[in-house]
C-alpha positions, 0 to 999 in steps of 0.5 A: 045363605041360600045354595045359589048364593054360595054357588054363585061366591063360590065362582066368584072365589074361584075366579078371582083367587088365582087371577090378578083381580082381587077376591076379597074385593069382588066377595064383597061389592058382589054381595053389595050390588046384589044386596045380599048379606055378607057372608059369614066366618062358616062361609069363610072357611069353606072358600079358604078350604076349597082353594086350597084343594085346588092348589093341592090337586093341580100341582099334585105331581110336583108338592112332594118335589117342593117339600123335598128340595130348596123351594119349600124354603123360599116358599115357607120364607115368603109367607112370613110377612103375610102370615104376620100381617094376618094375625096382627092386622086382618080384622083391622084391614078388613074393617078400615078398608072394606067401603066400595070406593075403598075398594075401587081405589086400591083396584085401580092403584094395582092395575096401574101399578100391573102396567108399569110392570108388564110395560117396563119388566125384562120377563126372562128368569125362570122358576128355578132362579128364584132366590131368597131375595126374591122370596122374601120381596114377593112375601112383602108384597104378598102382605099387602094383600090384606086390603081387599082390593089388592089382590094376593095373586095381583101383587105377587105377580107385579112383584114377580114381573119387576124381579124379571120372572116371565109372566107365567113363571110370576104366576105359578110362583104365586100360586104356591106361595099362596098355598102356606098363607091359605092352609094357614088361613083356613086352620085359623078360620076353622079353629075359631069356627069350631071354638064357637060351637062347630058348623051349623046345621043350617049351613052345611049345604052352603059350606059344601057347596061353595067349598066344592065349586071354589075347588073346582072352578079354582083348579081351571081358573089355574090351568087357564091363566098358566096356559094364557099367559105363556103367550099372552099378557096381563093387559085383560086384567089391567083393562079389567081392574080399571074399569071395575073400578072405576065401575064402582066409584060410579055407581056409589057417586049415583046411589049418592044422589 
Protein backbone atom coordinates (compact mmCIF):
# COMPACT_ATOMS: atom_id res chain seq x y z
CA UNK A 1 0.00 0.00 0.00
CA UNK A 2 1.43 3.47 -1.04
CA UNK A 3 1.16 6.75 1.27
CA UNK A 4 -1.64 8.16 -0.89
CA UNK A 5 -3.60 5.27 -0.42
CA UNK A 6 -3.56 4.97 3.25
CA UNK A 7 -4.19 8.75 3.24
CA UNK A 8 -6.61 8.71 1.08
CA UNK A 9 -8.75 5.28 3.70
CA UNK A 10 -7.70 7.14 6.14
CA UNK A 11 -10.05 10.04 5.08
CA UNK A 12 -12.40 7.65 4.23
CA UNK A 13 -12.33 6.08 7.78
CA UNK A 14 -12.41 9.14 9.37
CA UNK A 15 -15.63 10.25 7.58
CA UNK A 16 -17.64 7.47 7.63
CA UNK A 17 -16.80 6.01 11.05
CA UNK A 18 -18.66 8.49 12.99
CA UNK A 19 -21.32 9.79 10.04
CA UNK A 20 -24.40 7.20 9.50
CA UNK A 21 -22.89 6.33 6.33
CA UNK A 22 -20.96 2.96 6.54
CA UNK A 23 -17.05 2.61 6.89
CA UNK A 24 -16.82 -0.86 6.27
CA UNK A 25 -18.69 -0.50 3.08
CA UNK A 26 -17.05 2.76 1.71
CA UNK A 27 -13.18 0.84 2.63
CA UNK A 28 -14.33 -1.68 0.49
CA UNK A 29 -16.18 -0.24 -2.86
CA UNK A 30 -13.64 2.52 -2.70
CA UNK A 31 -10.57 0.26 -3.22
CA UNK A 32 -13.07 -1.71 -5.94
CA UNK A 33 -13.53 1.56 -8.09
CA UNK A 34 -10.37 2.57 -8.12
CA UNK A 35 -8.88 -0.95 -8.31
CA UNK A 36 -6.78 -0.93 -5.47
CA UNK A 37 -5.88 -4.04 -3.39
CA UNK A 38 -7.51 -4.50 -0.23
CA UNK A 39 -6.16 -3.38 2.69
CA UNK A 40 -4.26 -5.58 4.82
CA UNK A 41 -4.90 -6.92 8.80
CA UNK A 42 -1.81 -3.90 9.36
CA UNK A 43 -4.03 -1.42 7.90
CA UNK A 44 -6.84 -2.58 9.75
CA UNK A 45 -5.37 -1.65 13.00
CA UNK A 46 -4.33 1.43 12.25
CA UNK A 47 -7.79 2.70 11.15
CA UNK A 48 -9.46 0.99 14.57
CA UNK A 49 -6.48 2.71 16.50
CA UNK A 50 -6.64 6.20 14.80
CA UNK A 51 -10.41 6.47 15.60
CA UNK A 52 -10.17 5.48 18.90
CA UNK A 53 -7.82 8.56 19.41
CA UNK A 54 -10.43 10.62 18.07
CA UNK A 55 -13.02 9.44 20.37
CA UNK A 56 -10.61 9.74 23.34
CA UNK A 57 -9.19 13.06 22.46
CA UNK A 58 -12.67 14.74 21.63
CA UNK A 59 -14.55 13.64 24.67
CA UNK A 60 -11.42 13.96 26.83
CA UNK A 61 -13.03 16.26 29.27
CA UNK A 62 -15.83 14.06 30.02
CA UNK A 63 -14.41 10.15 30.13
CA UNK A 64 -13.10 10.58 33.56
CA UNK A 65 -16.73 11.78 34.29
CA UNK A 66 -18.22 8.56 32.43
CA UNK A 67 -15.88 6.03 34.13
CA UNK A 68 -16.83 7.46 37.28
CA UNK A 69 -20.68 7.60 37.26
CA UNK A 70 -23.71 5.19 35.97
CA UNK A 71 -22.86 5.58 32.17
CA UNK A 72 -19.70 3.61 31.87
CA UNK A 73 -22.46 0.90 32.95
CA UNK A 74 -24.67 1.43 30.07
CA UNK A 75 -22.04 1.94 27.86
CA UNK A 76 -20.04 -1.39 28.88
CA UNK A 77 -23.71 -3.36 28.58
CA UNK A 78 -24.39 -1.92 25.19
CA UNK A 79 -21.29 -3.37 23.75
CA UNK A 80 -21.74 -6.94 24.76
CA UNK A 81 -23.78 -7.76 21.74
CA UNK A 82 -21.76 -6.43 19.47
CA UNK A 83 -18.55 -7.67 21.02
CA UNK A 84 -20.14 -11.13 20.76
CA UNK A 85 -21.19 -10.70 17.33
CA UNK A 86 -17.56 -9.86 16.71
CA UNK A 87 -15.77 -12.56 18.04
CA UNK A 88 -18.21 -15.34 17.03
CA UNK A 89 -19.31 -13.91 13.47
CA UNK A 90 -16.75 -10.91 12.03
CA UNK A 91 -14.78 -13.45 9.46
CA UNK A 92 -18.15 -14.92 8.59
CA UNK A 93 -19.98 -11.64 7.90
CA UNK A 94 -17.29 -9.97 6.39
CA UNK A 95 -16.72 -12.78 4.04
CA UNK A 96 -20.63 -13.54 3.24
CA UNK A 97 -21.64 -10.19 2.89
CA UNK A 98 -18.68 -8.16 1.20
CA UNK A 99 -19.88 -8.09 -2.78
CA UNK A 100 -20.93 -4.21 -4.00
CA UNK A 101 -24.51 -4.99 -4.72
CA UNK A 102 -24.34 -6.83 -1.14
CA UNK A 103 -23.41 -3.62 -0.01
CA UNK A 104 -25.87 -1.45 -1.95
CA UNK A 105 -28.65 -3.56 -0.53
CA UNK A 106 -27.81 -3.00 3.10
CA UNK A 107 -26.90 0.73 2.20
CA UNK A 108 -30.05 1.56 1.03
CA UNK A 109 -32.10 -0.78 3.62
CA UNK A 110 -30.58 1.41 6.36
CA UNK A 111 -31.30 4.58 4.78
CA UNK A 112 -34.79 3.89 4.55
CA UNK A 113 -34.99 2.52 7.77
CA UNK A 114 -32.86 6.22 8.78
CA UNK A 115 -36.14 7.95 7.36
CA UNK A 116 -38.67 6.11 8.97
CA UNK A 117 -37.14 7.09 12.12
CA UNK A 118 -36.33 10.78 11.53
CA UNK A 119 -39.98 10.83 10.08
CA UNK A 120 -41.90 9.07 12.87
CA UNK A 121 -39.49 9.45 15.98
CA UNK A 122 -40.67 11.85 18.84
CA UNK A 123 -36.75 13.47 19.51
CA UNK A 124 -37.26 14.61 23.02
CA UNK A 125 -35.18 12.69 25.67
CA UNK A 126 -31.78 13.83 26.53
CA UNK A 127 -28.46 11.84 27.54
CA UNK A 128 -29.21 11.79 30.96
CA UNK A 129 -32.39 9.58 30.63
CA UNK A 130 -30.72 7.09 28.98
CA UNK A 131 -31.31 3.58 30.73
CA UNK A 132 -30.63 -0.10 30.75
CA UNK A 133 -33.03 -0.74 28.16
CA UNK A 134 -32.17 1.37 25.91
CA UNK A 135 -28.59 0.58 26.52
CA UNK A 136 -29.11 -2.91 25.86
CA UNK A 137 -31.72 -1.85 22.57
CA UNK A 138 -28.77 0.42 20.85
CA UNK A 139 -26.26 -2.54 21.90
CA UNK A 140 -28.38 -5.06 19.83
CA UNK A 141 -28.70 -2.76 17.07
CA UNK A 142 -24.85 -2.02 17.30
CA UNK A 143 -24.26 -5.82 16.32
CA UNK A 144 -25.67 -5.67 13.41
CA UNK A 145 -23.08 -3.48 12.43
CA UNK A 146 -21.00 -6.35 11.30
CA UNK A 147 -22.42 -6.13 7.87
CA UNK A 148 -20.53 -3.87 5.82
CA UNK A 149 -22.90 -1.65 4.82
CA UNK A 150 -25.01 -1.01 7.80
CA UNK A 151 -22.88 1.41 9.39
CA UNK A 152 -22.32 1.24 13.34
CA UNK A 153 -22.97 5.08 13.95
CA UNK A 154 -26.13 4.59 11.21
CA UNK A 155 -27.90 1.98 13.30
CA UNK A 156 -27.12 3.03 16.76
CA UNK A 157 -28.50 6.51 15.60
CA UNK A 158 -31.88 4.91 14.12
CA UNK A 159 -31.83 3.04 17.18
CA UNK A 160 -31.43 6.02 19.41
CA UNK A 161 -34.08 8.18 17.29
CA UNK A 162 -37.04 5.36 17.81
CA UNK A 163 -36.26 5.30 21.70
CA UNK A 164 -36.91 9.13 21.28
CA UNK A 165 -33.38 10.67 21.93
CA UNK A 166 -32.92 13.85 20.08
CA UNK A 167 -30.64 13.55 16.89
CA UNK A 168 -27.80 14.92 18.52
CA UNK A 169 -28.26 13.27 21.85
CA UNK A 170 -28.34 9.62 19.18
CA UNK A 171 -25.42 10.59 18.21
CA UNK A 172 -23.24 11.43 20.85
CA UNK A 173 -24.47 8.27 22.47
CA UNK A 174 -23.35 6.46 19.60
CA UNK A 175 -19.97 7.51 19.54
CA UNK A 176 -19.22 6.59 23.10
CA UNK A 177 -20.55 3.63 22.79
CA UNK A 178 -18.48 2.76 19.95
CA UNK A 179 -15.31 3.59 21.98
CA UNK A 180 -15.53 -0.03 24.07
CA UNK A 181 -16.18 -1.99 20.57
CA UNK A 182 -13.17 -0.35 18.81
CA UNK A 183 -10.68 -0.46 21.87
CA UNK A 184 -11.81 -3.96 21.94
CA UNK A 185 -11.60 -4.24 18.26
CA UNK A 186 -8.22 -2.60 17.65
CA UNK A 187 -6.49 -4.89 20.80
CA UNK A 188 -7.98 -8.07 18.89
CA UNK A 189 -6.66 -6.93 15.73
CA UNK A 190 -3.34 -6.05 17.10
CA UNK A 191 -2.88 -9.28 19.01
CA UNK A 192 -3.27 -11.29 15.93
CA UNK A 193 -0.87 -8.43 14.12
CA UNK A 194 2.02 -9.15 16.31
CA UNK A 195 1.06 -12.93 16.99
CA UNK A 196 2.05 -13.17 13.29
CA UNK A 197 5.70 -11.55 13.41
CA UNK A 198 4.53 -7.59 14.46
CA UNK A 199 4.43 -4.77 11.60
CA UNK A 200 6.19 -4.86 8.72
CA UNK A 201 8.81 -3.04 7.82
CA UNK A 202 7.43 -1.89 4.43
CA UNK A 203 4.16 -0.99 6.29
CA UNK A 204 4.88 1.36 8.72
CA UNK A 205 4.78 4.68 6.71
CA UNK A 206 0.90 3.49 5.61
CA UNK A 207 0.41 2.37 9.34
CA UNK A 208 1.30 5.82 10.56
CA UNK A 209 -0.08 7.78 8.37
CA UNK A 210 -3.48 6.22 7.66
CA UNK A 211 -3.63 6.06 11.74
CA UNK A 212 -2.61 9.96 12.06
CA UNK A 213 -5.16 11.10 9.31
CA UNK A 214 -8.18 8.81 10.58
CA UNK A 215 -7.41 10.61 14.29
CA UNK A 216 -7.71 13.42 12.94
CA UNK A 217 -10.37 13.93 10.22
CA UNK A 218 -12.36 11.31 12.78
CA UNK A 219 -12.04 13.99 15.78
CA UNK A 220 -13.64 16.92 13.13
CA UNK A 221 -16.06 14.53 11.46
CA UNK A 222 -17.51 14.29 15.47
CA UNK A 223 -17.40 17.92 16.05
CA UNK A 224 -19.56 18.57 12.78
CA UNK A 225 -22.07 16.08 12.86
CA UNK A 226 -22.76 16.92 16.90
CA UNK A 227 -22.73 20.79 15.80
CA UNK A 228 -25.18 19.80 12.62
CA UNK A 229 -27.38 18.00 13.88
CA UNK A 230 -28.44 20.30 16.78
CA UNK A 231 -30.43 22.05 13.81
CA UNK A 232 -30.36 19.93 11.19
CA UNK A 233 -31.71 16.55 10.20
CA UNK A 234 -30.57 13.15 8.95
CA UNK A 235 -31.79 13.61 5.65
CA UNK A 236 -28.25 14.40 3.78
CA UNK A 237 -27.11 11.23 4.75
CA UNK A 238 -30.52 9.19 4.05
CA UNK A 239 -30.40 11.00 0.32
CA UNK A 240 -26.54 10.01 0.49
CA UNK A 241 -27.28 6.30 1.41
CA UNK A 242 -29.67 5.84 -1.40
CA UNK A 243 -27.91 7.31 -3.98
CA UNK A 244 -24.54 5.39 -2.94
CA UNK A 245 -26.26 2.61 -3.60
CA UNK A 246 -28.34 2.64 -5.74
CA UNK A 247 -24.76 4.26 -7.58
CA UNK A 248 -23.16 0.83 -7.09
CA UNK A 249 -25.77 -1.78 -8.25
CA UNK A 250 -25.62 0.61 -11.38
CA UNK A 251 -22.30 0.34 -11.88
CA UNK A 252 -21.96 -3.64 -11.39
CA UNK A 253 -25.26 -4.02 -13.77
CA UNK A 254 -22.77 -1.96 -16.32
CA UNK A 255 -19.25 -3.72 -15.87
CA UNK A 256 -21.77 -6.87 -16.05
CA UNK A 257 -22.34 -6.07 -19.92
Amino acid sequence: MTILQSVVLGVVQGIAEFLPISSSAHLVFIPWLLGWPEHTLTFDVALHLGTLVSLLAFFWREWWGIIRGKLVWLLLLGSVPGALAGVLGEKYFEETFRGPVTIAVFLISLGLLLWAAEVFSRRRRELASVGWLDAGAIGLAQALALMPGVSRAGITMTAGLFLGLKRETAAKFSFLLSAPIILGAGLYKSYGLFKHGGLPADERMPFLAGLLTAALVGFFAIKYLLRYLQKNTFYLFIWYRLLVGAGLIALVLLRLR
